[in-house]
N, C-alpha and C positions, 0 to 999 in steps of 0.2 A: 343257426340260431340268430346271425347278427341278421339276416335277412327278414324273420320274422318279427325280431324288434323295429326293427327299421319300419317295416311294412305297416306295424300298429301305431308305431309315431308317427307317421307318415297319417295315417288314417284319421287318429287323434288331432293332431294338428289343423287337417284339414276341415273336422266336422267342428273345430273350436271354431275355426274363420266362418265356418257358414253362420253359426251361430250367432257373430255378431251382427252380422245385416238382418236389420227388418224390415217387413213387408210398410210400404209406407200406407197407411188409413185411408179409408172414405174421404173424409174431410181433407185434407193433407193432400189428397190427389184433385178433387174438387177446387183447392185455393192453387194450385196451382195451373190446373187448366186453366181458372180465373185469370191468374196473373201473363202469362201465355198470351190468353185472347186481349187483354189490354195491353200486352207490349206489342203484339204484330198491331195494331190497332193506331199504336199512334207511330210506328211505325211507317204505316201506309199512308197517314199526317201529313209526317215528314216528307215521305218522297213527295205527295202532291204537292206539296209546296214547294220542295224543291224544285220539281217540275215548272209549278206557275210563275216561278225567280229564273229561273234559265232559259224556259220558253216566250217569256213574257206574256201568260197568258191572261186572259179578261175572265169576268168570275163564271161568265156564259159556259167559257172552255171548260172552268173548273169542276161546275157542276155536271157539264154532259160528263166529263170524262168518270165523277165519283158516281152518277148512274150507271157506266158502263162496268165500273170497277165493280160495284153493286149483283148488279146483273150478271157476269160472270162469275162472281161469287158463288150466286144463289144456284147457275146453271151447274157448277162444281160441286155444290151440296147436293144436288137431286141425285147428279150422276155416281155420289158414292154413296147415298142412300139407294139405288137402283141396283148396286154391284154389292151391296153388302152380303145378301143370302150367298151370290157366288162365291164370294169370300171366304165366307164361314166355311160352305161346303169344302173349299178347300185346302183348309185350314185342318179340320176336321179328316181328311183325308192324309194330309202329311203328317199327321197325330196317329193316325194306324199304321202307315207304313214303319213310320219311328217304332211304335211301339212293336210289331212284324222283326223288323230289325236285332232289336233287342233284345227276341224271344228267341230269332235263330242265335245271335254271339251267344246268348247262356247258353246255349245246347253243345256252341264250340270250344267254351273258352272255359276253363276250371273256374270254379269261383273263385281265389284268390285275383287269375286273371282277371276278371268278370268284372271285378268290385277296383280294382287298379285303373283298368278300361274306364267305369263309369266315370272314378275320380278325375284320369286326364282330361274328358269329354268336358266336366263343370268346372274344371279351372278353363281350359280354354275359352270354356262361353265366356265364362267371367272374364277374360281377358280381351273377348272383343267387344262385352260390352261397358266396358274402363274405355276401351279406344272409341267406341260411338261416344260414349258421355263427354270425354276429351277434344274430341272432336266437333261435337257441337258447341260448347263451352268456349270457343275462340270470341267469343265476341260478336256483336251487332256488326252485319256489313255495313261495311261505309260504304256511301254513295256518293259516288263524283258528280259533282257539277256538269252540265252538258257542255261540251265546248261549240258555243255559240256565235263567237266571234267570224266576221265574215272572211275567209281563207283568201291569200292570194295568189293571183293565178301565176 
């Protein structure tokens, strides 16, 4: 009996926490891609100028280099526009087998098991992805000055 209550608190509890996160919006994901693309943006600012402060570079250097910056870029964009179909496929793919998966543990597992299984499965995600968010959340890397000074021998 104390198992069975346990097991419904347990369950309760769990689906109260899913409850409170929500999906964040169209707009809401939109302003923040926005905000993203303007930080890596000035971002890359900084370093060229840090660059042109450490290097002592002429505005000649500045501009070839944010052409080549440019250009790599754009070479970066085609190449994950070109791998995207691959992607999905196999994306879509790991989505069958999971779901494969899945199909055989309910065949093995009681449903109490079954529904216990699922539960630890979505805490754990949740838990590693609290540790990605955490983890990118440290902050803007700083960038060191080049050391430029002439070494002695």
């Amino acid at each position: 009996m104390k198992k069975l209550v346990l097991a419904i608190a347990f369950i309760g509890i769990g689906s109260f926490a899913m409850a409170q996160q929500t999906a964040p919006t169209s707009q809401e994901r939109q302003a923040k891609r926005a905000e993203m693309k303007e930080k890596f943006q000035q971002r890359e600012q900084e370093h060229l100028a840090q660059m042109q402060k450490d290097l002592n570079l002429n505005q000649g250097q500045v501009d070839k280099i944010r052409a080549l910056q440019d250009r790599k870029k754009a070479e970066m964009k085609a190449e994950f526009e070109k791998n995207k179909g691959e992607r999905q496929a196999r994306m879509e793919q790991m989505k069958a087998k999971r779901a494969q998966r899945d199909a055989e543990m309910k065949q093995i597992l009681t449903p109490q098991q079954y529904d216990k299984w699922q539960a630890d499965r979505k805490a754990k995600m949740e838990q590693r992805r609290m540790a990605m968010k955490e983890k990118g959340m440290k902050g803007p890397r700083m960038h060191k000055p080049m050391n430029t000074a002439p070494q002695a021998n």
